[in-house]
C-alpha positions in Angstrom: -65.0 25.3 -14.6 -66.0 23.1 -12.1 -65.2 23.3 -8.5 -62.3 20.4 -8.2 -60.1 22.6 -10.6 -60.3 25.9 -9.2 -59.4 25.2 -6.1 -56.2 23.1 -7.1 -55.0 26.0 -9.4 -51.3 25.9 -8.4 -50.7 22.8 -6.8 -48.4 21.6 -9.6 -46.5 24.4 -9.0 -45.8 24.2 -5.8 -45.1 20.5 -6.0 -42.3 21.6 -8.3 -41.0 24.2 -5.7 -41.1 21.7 -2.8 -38.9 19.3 -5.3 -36.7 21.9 -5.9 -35.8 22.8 -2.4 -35.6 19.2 -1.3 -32.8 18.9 -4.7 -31.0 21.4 -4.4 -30.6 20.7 -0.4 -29.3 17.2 -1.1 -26.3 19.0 -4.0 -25.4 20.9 -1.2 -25.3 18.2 1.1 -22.7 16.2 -1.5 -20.9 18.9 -2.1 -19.6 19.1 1.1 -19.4 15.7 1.6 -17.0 16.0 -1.9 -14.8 18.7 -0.5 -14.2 16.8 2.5 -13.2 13.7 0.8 -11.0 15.6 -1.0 -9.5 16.8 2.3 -9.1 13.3 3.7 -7.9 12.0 0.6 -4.8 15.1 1.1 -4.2 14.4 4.4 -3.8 11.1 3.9 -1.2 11.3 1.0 0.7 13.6 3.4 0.9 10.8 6.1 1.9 8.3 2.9 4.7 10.4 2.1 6.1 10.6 5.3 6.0 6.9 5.7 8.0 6.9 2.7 10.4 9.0 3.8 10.8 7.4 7.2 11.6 4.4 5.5 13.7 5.6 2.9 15.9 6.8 6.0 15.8 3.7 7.8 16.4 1.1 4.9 19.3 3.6 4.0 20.8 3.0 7.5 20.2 -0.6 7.5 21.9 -1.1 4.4 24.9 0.8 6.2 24.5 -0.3 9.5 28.4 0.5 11.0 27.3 3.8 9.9 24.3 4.3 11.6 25.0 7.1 14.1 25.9 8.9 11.1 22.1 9.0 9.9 20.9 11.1 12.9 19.3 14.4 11.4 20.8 17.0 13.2 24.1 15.2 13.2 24.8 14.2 17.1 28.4 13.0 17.3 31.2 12.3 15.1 30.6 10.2 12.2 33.7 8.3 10.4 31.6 8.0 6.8 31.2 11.5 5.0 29.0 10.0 2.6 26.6 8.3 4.9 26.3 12.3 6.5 25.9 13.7 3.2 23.1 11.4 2.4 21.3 12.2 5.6 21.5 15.6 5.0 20.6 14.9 1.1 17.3 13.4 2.8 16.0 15.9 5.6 16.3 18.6 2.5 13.9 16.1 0.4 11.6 15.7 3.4 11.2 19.1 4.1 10.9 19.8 0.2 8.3 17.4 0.0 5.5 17.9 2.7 4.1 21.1 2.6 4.7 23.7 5.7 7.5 21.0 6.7 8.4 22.1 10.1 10.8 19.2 10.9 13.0 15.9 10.1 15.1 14.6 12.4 16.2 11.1 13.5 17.9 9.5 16.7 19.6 7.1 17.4 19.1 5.3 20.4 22.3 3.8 21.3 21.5 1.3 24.6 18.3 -0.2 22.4 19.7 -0.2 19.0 16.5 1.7 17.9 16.5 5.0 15.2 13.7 7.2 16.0 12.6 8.9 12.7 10.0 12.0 13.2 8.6 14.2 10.6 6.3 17.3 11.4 4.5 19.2 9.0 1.5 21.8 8.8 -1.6 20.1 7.6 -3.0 22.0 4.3 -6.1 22.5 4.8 -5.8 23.4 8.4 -3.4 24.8 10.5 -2.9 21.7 12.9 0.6 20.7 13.4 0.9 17.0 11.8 3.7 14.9 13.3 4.3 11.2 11.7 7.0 8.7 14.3 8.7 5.4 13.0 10.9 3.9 15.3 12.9 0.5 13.9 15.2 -1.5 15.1 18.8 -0.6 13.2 20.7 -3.7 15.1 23.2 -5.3 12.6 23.6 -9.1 12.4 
């Protein structure tokens, strides 16, 4: 054999090993890029759904305005309209039903500015941080 070849015996193989390494670093590297998209992309599904909610609440008051310290979640004060309590309380069980680890939903009603506070706190998923989502609107009727 002549000399060139002997002294590359291998060096195909180890090419191979180096390529391996370097491609099996860079799954692992997307892999975990993957699993925290997929924890951003929860996250920010939860924060959708409390939006909705928030505003479910609010256009419900809007809609009955002369009711509106009836929507406060826990109920501060007497309310005249049964109905409009019974749907408030219909909607802080939905809220807590649909965020997972709900730990609150409550509204106030700010009477001097005319402005409804909603807040809803839940316990992230993949974390035990405390999540807390605040819409304030303005509930004045015309």
């Amino acid at each position: 054999m002549p000399p060139r070849l002997i002294n590359q015996r291998g060096f195909g193989l180890f090419d191979a090993l180096i390529a391996f390494s370097i491609l099996a670093f860079g799954l692992l590297t997307m892999t975990r890029f993957q699993v925290r998209l997929i924890a951003q992309a929860t996250e920010a599904q939860q924060r959708g759904t409390a939006t909705q909610l928030a505003d479910e609440l609010l256009n419900t008051m809007l809609v009955d305005a002369g009711s509106a310290t009836c929507y406060t979640v826990p109920a501060a004060g007497a309310c005249a309209n049964p109905a409009a309590m019974a749907r408030a309380a219909e909607w802080q069980a939905r809220a807590m039903a649909s965020l997972p680890g709900a730990t609150g939903a409550s509204s106030a009603l700010d009477l001097a500015t005319s402005r409804m506070v909603v807040t809803l706190t839940w316990i992230g998923k993949d974390s035990a941080d405390i999540r807390t989502h605040q819409v304030t609107s303005d509930v004045r009727s015309n």
